[in-house]
MDAnalysis code that builds the backbone (N, CA, C; Angstrom):
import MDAnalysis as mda
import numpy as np

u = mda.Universe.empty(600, n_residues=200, atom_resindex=np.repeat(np.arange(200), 3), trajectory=True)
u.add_TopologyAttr("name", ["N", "CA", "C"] * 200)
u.add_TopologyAttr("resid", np.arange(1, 201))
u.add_TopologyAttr("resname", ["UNK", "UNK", "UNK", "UNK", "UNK", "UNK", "UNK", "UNK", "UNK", "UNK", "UNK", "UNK", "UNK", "UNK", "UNK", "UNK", "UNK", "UNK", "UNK", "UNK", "UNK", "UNK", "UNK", "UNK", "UNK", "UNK", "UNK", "UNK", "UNK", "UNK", "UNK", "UNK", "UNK", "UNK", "UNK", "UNK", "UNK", "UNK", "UNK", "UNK", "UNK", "UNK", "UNK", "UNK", "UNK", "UNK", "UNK", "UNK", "UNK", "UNK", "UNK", "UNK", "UNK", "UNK", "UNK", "UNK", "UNK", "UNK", "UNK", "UNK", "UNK", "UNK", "UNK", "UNK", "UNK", "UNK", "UNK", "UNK", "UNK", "UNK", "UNK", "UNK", "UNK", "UNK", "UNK", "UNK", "UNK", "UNK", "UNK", "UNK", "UNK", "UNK", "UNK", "UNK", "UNK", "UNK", "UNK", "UNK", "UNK", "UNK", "UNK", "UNK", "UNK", "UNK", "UNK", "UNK", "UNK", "UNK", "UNK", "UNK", "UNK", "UNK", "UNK", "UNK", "UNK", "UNK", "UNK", "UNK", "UNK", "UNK", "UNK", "UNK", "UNK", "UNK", "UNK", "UNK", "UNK", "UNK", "UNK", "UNK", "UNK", "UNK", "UNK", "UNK", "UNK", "UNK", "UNK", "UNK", "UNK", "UNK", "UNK", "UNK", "UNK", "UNK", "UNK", "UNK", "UNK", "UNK", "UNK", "UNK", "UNK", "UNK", "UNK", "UNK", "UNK", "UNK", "UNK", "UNK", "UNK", "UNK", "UNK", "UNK", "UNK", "UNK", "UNK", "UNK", "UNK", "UNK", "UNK", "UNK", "UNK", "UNK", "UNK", "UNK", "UNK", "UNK", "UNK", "UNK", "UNK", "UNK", "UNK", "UNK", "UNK", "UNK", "UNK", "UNK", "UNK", "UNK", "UNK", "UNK", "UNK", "UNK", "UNK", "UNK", "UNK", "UNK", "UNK", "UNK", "UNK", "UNK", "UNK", "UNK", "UNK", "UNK", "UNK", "UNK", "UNK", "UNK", "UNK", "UNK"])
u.atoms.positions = np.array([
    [0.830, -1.176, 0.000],
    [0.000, 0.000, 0.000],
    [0.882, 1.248, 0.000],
    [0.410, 2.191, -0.418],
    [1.038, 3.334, -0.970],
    [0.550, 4.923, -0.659],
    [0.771, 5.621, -0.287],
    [-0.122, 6.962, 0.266],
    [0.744, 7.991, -0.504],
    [-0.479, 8.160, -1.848],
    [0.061, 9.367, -2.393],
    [-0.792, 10.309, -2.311],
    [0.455, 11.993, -1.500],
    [-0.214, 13.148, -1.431],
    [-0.136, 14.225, -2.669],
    [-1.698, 14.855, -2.745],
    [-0.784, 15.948, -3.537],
    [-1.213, 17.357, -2.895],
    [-0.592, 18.285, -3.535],
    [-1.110, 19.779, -2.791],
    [-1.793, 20.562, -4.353],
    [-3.314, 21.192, -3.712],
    [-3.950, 22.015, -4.803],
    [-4.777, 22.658, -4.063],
    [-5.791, 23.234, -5.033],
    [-6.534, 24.437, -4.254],
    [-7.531, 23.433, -4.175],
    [-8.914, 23.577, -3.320],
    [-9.530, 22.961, -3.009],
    [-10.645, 22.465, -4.621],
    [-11.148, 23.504, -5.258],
    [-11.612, 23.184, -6.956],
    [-10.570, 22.554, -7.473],
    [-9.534, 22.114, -7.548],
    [-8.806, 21.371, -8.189],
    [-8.809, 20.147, -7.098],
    [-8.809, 19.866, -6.270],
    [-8.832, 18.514, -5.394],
    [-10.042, 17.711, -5.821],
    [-11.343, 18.686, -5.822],
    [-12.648, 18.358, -5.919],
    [-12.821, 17.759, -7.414],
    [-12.091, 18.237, -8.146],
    [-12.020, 18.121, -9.851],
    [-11.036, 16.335, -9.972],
    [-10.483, 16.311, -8.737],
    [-9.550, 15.102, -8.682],
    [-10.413, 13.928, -8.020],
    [-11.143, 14.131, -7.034],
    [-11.956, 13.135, -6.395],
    [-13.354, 12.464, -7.577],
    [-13.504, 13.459, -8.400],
    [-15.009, 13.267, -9.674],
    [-14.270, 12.457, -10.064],
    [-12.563, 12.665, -10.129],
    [-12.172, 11.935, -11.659],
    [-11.040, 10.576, -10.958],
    [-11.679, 10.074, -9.404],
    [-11.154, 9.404, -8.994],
    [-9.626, 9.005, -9.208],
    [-9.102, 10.113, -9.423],
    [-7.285, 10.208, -9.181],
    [-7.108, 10.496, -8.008],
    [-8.072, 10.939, -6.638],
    [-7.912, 11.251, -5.197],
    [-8.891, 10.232, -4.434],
    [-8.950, 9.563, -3.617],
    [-9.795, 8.627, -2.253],
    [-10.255, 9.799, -1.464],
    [-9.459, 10.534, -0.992],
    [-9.648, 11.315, 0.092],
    [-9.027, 12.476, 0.062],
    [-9.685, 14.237, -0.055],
    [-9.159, 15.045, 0.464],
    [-9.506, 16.036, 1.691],
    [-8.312, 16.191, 2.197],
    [-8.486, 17.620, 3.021],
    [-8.412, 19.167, 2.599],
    [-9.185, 19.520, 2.812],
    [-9.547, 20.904, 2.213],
    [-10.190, 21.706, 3.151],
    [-10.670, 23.116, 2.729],
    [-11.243, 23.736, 3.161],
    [-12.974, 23.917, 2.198],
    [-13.788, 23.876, 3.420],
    [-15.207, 23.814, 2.754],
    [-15.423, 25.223, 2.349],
    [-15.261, 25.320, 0.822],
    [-15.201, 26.477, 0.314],
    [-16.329, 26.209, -1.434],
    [-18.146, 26.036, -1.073],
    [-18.223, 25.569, -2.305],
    [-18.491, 24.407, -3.034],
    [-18.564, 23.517, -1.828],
    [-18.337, 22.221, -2.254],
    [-19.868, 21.511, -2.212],
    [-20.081, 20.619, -3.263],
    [-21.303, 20.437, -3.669],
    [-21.696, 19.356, -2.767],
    [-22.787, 19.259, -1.697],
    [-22.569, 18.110, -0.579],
    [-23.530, 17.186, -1.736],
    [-24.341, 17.315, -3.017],
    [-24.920, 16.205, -3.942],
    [-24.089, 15.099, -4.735],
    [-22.471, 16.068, -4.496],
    [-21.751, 15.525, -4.961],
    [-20.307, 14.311, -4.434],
    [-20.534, 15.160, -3.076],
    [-19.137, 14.346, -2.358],
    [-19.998, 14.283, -0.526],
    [-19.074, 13.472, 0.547],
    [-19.609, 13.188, 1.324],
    [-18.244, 14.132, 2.057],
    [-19.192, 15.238, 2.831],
    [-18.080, 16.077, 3.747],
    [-18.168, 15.916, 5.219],
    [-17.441, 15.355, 5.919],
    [-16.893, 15.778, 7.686],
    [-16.131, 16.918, 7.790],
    [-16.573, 17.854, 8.627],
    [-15.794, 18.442, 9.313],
    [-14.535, 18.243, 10.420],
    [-13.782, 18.837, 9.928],
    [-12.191, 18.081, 11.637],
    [-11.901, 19.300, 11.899],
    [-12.135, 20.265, 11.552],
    [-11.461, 21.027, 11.960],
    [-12.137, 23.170, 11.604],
    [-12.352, 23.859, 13.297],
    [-12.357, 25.440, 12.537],
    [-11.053, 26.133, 12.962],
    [-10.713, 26.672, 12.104],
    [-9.748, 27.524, 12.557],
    [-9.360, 28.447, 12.545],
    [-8.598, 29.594, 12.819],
    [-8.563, 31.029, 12.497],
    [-7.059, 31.063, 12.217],
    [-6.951, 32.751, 11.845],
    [-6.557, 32.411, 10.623],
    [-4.905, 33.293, 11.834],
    [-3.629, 33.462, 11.773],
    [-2.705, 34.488, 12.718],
    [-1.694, 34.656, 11.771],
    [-0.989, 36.146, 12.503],
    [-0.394, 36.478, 11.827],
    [0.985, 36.043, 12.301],
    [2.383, 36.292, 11.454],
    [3.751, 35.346, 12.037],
    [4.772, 36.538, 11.503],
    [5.177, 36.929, 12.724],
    [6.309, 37.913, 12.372],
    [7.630, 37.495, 13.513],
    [8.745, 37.500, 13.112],
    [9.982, 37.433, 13.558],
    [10.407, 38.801, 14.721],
    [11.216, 38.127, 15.900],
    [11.581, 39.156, 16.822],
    [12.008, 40.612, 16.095],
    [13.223, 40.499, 14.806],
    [14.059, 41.187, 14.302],
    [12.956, 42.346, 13.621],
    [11.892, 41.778, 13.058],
    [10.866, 42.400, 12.476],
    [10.171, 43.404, 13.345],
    [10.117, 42.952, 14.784],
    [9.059, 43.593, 15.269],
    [9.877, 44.929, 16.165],
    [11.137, 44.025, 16.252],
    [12.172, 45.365, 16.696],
    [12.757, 46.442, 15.710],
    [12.672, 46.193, 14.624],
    [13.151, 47.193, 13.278],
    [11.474, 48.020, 12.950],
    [10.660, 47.462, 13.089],
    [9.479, 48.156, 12.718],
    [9.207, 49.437, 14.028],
    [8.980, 48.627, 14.796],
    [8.169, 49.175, 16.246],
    [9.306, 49.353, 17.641],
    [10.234, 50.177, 17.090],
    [12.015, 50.434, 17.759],
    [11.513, 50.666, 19.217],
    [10.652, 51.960, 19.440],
    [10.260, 52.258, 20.682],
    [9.066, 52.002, 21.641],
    [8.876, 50.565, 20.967],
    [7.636, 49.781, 21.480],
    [8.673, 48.553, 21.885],
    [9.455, 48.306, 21.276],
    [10.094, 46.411, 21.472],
    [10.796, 46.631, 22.627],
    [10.771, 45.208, 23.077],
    [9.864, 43.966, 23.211],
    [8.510, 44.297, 23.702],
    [7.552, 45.499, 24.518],
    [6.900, 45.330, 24.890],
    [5.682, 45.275, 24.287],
    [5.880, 45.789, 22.805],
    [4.681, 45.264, 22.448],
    [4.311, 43.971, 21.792],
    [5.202, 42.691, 22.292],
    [4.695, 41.686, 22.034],
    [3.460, 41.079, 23.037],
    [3.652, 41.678, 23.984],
    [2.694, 41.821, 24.908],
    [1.105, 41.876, 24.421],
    [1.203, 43.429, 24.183],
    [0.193, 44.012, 23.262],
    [-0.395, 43.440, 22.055],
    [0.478, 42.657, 21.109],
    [-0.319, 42.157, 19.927],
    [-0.674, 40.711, 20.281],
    [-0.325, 40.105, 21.356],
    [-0.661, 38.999, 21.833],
    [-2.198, 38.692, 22.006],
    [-2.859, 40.315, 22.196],
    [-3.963, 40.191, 22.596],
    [-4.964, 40.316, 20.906],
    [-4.514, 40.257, 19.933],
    [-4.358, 41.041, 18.749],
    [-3.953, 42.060, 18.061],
    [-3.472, 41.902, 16.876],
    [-2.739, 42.704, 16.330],
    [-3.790, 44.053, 15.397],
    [-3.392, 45.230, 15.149],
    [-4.421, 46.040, 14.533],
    [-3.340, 45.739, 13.011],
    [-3.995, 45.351, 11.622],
    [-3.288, 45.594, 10.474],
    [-3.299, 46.916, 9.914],
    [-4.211, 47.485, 10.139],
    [-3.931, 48.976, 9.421],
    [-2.207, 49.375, 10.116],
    [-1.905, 49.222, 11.524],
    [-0.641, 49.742, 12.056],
    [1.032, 49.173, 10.712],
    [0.732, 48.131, 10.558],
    [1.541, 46.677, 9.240],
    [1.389, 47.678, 7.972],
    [0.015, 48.377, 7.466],
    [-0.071, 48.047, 6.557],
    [0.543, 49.835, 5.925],
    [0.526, 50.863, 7.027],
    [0.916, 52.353, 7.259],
    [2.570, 51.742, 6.966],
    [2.901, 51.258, 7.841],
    [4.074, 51.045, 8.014],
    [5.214, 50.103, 6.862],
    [4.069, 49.973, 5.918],
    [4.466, 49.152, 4.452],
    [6.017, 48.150, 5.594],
    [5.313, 47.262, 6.178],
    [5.947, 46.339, 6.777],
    [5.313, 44.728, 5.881],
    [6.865, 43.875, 5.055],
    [6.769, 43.223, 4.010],
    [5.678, 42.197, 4.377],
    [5.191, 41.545, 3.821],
    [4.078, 40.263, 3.963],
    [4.768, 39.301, 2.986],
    [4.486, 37.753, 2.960],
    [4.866, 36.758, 1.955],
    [2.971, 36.093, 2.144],
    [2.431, 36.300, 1.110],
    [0.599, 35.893, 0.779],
    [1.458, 34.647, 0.114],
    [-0.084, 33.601, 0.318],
    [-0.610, 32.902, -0.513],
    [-1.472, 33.694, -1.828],
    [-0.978, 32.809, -3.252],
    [-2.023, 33.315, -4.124],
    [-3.685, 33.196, -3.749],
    [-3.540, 34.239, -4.875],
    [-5.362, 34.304, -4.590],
    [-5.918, 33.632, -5.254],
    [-7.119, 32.808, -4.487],
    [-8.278, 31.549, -5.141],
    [-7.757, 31.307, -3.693],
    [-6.241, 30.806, -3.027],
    [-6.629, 30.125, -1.802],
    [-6.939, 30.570, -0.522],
    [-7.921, 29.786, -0.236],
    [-8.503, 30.121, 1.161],
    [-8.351, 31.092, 2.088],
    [-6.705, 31.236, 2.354],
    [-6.617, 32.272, 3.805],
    [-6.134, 33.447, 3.188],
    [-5.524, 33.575, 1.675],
    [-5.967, 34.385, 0.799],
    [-6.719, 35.442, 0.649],
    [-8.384, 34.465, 0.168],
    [-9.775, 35.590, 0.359],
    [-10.176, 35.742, 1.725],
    [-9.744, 35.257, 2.740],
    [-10.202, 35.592, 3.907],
    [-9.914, 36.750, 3.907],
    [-8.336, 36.677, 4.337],
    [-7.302, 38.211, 4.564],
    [-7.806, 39.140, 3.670],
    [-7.764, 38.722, 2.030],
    [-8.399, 39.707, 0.929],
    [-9.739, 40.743, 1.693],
    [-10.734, 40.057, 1.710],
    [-12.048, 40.219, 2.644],
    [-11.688, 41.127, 3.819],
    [-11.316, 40.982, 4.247],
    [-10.894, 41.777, 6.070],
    [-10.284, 42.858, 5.176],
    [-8.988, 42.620, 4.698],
    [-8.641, 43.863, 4.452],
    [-9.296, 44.864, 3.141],
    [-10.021, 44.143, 2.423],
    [-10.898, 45.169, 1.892],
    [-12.064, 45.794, 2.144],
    [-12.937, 45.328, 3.525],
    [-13.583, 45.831, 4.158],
    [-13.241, 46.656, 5.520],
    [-12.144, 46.935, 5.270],
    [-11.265, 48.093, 6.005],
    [-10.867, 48.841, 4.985],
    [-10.661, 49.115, 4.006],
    [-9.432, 49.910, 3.325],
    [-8.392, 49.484, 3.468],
    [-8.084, 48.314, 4.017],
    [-6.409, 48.739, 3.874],
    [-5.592, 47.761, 2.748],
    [-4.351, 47.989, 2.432],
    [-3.563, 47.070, 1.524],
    [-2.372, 46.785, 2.222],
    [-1.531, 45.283, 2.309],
    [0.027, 44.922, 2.699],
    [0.642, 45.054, 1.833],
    [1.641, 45.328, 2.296],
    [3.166, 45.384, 1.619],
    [3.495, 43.769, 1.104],
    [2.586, 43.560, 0.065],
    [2.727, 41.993, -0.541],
    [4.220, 41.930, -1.079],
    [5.392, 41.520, -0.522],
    [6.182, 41.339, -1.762],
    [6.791, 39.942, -2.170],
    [5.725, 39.097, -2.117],
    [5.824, 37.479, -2.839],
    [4.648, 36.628, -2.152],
    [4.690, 36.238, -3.232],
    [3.035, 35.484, -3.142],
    [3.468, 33.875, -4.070],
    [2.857, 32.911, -2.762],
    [3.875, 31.352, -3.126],
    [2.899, 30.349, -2.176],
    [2.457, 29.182, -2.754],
    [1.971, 28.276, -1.914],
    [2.510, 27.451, -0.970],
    [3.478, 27.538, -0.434],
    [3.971, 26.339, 0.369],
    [4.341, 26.966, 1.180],
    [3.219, 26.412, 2.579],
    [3.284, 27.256, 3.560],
    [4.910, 27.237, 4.643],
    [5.160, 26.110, 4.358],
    [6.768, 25.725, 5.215],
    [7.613, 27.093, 4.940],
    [7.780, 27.154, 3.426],
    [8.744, 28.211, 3.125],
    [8.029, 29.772, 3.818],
    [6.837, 29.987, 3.462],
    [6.551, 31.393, 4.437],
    [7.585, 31.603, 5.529],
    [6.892, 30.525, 6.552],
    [7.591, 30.328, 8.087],
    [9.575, 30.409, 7.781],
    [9.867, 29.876, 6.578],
    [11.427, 30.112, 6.484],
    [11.560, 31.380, 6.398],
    [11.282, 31.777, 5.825],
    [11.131, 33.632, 5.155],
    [10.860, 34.702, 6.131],
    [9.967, 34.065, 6.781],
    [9.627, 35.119, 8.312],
    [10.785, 34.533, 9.145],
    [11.514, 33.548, 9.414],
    [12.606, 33.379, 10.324],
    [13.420, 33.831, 10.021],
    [14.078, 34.189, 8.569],
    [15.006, 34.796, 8.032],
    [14.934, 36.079, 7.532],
    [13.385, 36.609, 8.482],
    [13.411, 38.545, 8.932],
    [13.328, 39.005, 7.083],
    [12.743, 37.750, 6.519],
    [12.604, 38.800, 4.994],
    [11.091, 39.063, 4.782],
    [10.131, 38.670, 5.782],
    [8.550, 39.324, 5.922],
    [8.141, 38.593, 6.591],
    [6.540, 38.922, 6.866],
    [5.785, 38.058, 8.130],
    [5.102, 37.761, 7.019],
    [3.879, 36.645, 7.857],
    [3.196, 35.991, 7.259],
    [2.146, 35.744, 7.479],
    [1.259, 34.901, 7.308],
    [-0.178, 34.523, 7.791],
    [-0.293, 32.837, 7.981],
    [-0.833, 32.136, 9.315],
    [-1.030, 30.860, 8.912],
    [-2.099, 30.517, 10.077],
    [-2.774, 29.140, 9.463],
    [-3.688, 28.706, 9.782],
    [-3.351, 27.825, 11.067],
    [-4.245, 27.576, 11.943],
    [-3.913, 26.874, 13.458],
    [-2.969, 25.432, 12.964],
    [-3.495, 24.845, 12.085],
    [-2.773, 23.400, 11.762],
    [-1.588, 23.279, 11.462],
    [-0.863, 24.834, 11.331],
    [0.629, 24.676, 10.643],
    [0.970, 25.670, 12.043],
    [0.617, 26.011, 13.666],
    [1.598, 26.541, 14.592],
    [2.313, 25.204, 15.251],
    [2.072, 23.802, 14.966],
    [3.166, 23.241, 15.850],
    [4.402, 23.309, 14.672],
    [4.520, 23.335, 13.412],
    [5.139, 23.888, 12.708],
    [6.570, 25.179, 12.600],
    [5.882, 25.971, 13.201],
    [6.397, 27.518, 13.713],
    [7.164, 26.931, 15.044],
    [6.395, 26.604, 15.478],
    [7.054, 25.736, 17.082],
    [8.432, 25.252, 16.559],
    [8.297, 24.240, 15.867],
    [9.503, 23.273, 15.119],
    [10.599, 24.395, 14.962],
    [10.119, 25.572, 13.878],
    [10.956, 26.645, 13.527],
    [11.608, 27.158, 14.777],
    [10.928, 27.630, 15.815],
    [11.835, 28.409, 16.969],
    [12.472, 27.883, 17.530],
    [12.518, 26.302, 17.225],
    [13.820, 25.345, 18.228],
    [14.941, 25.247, 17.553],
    [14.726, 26.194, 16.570],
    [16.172, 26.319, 15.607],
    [16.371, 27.120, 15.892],
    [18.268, 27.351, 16.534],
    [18.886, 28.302, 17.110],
    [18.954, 29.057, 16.710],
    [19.559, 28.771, 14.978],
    [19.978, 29.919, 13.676],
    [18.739, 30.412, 13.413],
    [17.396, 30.165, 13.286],
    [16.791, 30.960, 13.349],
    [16.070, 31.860, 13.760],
    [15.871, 33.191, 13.242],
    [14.694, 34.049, 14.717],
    [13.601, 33.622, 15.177],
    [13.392, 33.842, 16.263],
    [12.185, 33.504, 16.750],
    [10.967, 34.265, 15.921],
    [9.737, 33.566, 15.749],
    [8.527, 34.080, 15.467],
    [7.543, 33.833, 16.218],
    [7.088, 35.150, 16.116],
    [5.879, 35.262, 16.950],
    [4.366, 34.791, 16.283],
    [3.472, 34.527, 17.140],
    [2.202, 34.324, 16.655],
    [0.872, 35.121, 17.274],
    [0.730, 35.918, 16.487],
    [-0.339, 36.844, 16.722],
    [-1.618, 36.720, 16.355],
    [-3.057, 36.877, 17.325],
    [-4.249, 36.865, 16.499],
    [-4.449, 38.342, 15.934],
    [-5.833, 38.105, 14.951],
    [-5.909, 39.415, 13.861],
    [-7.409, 40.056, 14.332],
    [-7.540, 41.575, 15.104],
    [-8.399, 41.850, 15.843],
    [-9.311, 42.465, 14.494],
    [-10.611, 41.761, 15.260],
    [-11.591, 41.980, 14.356],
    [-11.564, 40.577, 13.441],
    [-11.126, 39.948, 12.802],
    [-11.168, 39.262, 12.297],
    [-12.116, 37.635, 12.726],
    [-13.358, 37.194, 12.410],
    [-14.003, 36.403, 13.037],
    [-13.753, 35.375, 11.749],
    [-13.568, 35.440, 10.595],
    [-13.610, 34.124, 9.909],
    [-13.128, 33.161, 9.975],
    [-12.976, 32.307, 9.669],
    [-12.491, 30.492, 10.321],
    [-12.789, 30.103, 9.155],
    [-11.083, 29.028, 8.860],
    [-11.233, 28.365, 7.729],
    [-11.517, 27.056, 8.227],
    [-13.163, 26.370, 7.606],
    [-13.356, 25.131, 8.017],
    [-12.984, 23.942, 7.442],
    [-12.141, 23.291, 8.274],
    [-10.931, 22.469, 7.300],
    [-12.157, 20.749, 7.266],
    [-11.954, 20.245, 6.135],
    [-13.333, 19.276, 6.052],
    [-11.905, 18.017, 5.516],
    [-13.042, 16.384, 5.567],
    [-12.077, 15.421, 4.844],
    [-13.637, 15.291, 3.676],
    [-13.174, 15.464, 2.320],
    [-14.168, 15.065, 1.524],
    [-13.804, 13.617, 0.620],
    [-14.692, 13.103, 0.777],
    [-14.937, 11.862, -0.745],
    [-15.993, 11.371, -1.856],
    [-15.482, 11.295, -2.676],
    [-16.963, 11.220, -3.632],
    [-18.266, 10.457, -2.941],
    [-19.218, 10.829, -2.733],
    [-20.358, 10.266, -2.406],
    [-20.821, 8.299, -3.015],
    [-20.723, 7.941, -1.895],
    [-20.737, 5.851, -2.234],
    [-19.391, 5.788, -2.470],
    [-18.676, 6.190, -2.246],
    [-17.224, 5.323, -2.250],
    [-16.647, 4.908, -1.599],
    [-16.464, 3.383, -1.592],
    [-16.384, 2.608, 0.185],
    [-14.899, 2.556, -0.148],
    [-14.070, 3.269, 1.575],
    [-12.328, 3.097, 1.397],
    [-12.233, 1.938, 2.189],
    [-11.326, 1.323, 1.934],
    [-10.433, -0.242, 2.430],
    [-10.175, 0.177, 4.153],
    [-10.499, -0.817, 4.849],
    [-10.012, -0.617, 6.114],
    [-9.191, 0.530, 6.475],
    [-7.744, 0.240, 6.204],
    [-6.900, 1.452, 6.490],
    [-6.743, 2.932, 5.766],
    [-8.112, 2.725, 4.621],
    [-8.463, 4.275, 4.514],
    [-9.083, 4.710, 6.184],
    [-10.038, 3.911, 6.462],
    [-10.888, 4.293, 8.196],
    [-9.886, 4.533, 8.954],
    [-8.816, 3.889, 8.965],
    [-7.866, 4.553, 9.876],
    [-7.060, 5.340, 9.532],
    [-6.973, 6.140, 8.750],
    [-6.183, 7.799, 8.268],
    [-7.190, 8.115, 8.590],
    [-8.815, 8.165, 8.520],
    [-9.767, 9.134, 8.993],
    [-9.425, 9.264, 10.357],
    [-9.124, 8.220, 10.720],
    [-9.276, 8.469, 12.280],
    [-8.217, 9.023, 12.948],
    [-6.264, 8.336, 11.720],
    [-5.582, 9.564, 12.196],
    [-5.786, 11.029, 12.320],
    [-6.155, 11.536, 11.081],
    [-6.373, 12.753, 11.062],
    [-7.323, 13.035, 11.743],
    [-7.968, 12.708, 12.120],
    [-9.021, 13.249, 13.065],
    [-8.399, 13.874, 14.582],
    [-7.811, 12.175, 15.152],
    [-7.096, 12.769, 16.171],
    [-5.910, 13.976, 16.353],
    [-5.277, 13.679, 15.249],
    [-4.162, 15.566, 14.584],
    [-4.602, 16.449, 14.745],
    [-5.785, 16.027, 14.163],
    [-6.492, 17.656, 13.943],
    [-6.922, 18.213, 15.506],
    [-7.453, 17.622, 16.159],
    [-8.116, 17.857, 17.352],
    [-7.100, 18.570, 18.190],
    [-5.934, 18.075, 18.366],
    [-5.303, 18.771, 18.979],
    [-4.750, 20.586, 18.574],
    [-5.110, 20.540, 17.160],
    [-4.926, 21.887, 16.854],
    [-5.886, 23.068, 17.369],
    [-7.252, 22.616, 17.942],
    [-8.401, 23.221, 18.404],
    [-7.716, 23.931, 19.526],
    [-7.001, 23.233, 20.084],
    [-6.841, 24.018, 21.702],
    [-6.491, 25.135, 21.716],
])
């Protein structure tokens, strides 16, 4: 047996499960036709922002360290976005994407986008190596964790985004009647238990 992953936007996963090249994806319920596929929920989550010590001391000189304090409780983006302080986005179509898109266009405001790339690992490299902050979803902070036990790199912080109530609801979908083999039931049930712990 064999477990092949791939990474896409959630309309392209969904386009993969019709055409049975996918058993099972995780996605975000963004759209998805329940006539067509059978969806569980594992997971809501919100969405934080990830900026490096070096960042927050070069931006905010006569606030650091203490206002890590302060954005702990949430961060305001209009302060990021005055301050054309860099961002690394996901393209747009994905998920935490139009969220952020959304928030910040029902504020006025715009980031200092300067690279836009799907793979969320490298963000978290990029914000450790003080070349922008970032945005990530609850399922990728033991992740960031991993990152700060690296000496060589800076620490990053994890901030929530005030005002911000949307939650990306992370689902496992499969085409509707499609019975998986035993140890498909048990990846449901791994991931299930993974996921759970990201709630806390």
């Amino acid at each position: 047996m064999n477990l092949h992953t791939e990474y896409s936007t959630s309309n392209q996963l969904c386009e993969k499960l019709l055409n049975n090249d996918l058993d099972l994806a995780l996605m975000n319920n963004w759209d998805i036709n329940p006539n067509l596929f059978e969806i569980q929920t594992i997971l809501n989550e919100k969405l934080y922002m990830v900026i490096s010590d070096q960042m927050l001391a070069r931006y905010f000189p006569a606030e650091y360290p203490a206002c890590k304090e302060h954005f702990s409780k949430g961060v305001d983006l209009s302060r990021f976005a005055a301050l054309q302080i860099p961002f690394v986005l996901s393209y747009r179509g994905f998920n935490s994407r139009e969220i952020l898109d959304n928030y910040l266009r029902s504020r006025g405001l715009q980031l200092n986008c300067v690279l836009e790339m799907t793979q969320q690992d490298i963000h978290f490299m990029l914000a450790a190596k003080d070349y922008a902050a970032c945005f990530c979803w609850a399922m990728y902070l033991p992740a960031i964790q991993q990152t700060n036990a690296d000496p060589s790199s800076c620490h990053l912080n994890i901030f929530p985004v005030k005002g911000m109530s949307a939650t990306n609801q992370l689902v496992l979908v499969r085409l509707k009647g499609k019975i998986l083999p035993g140890y498909g039931s048990d990846l449901i049930r791994l991931i299930r238990q993974i996921c759970t712990s990201f709630s806390a």
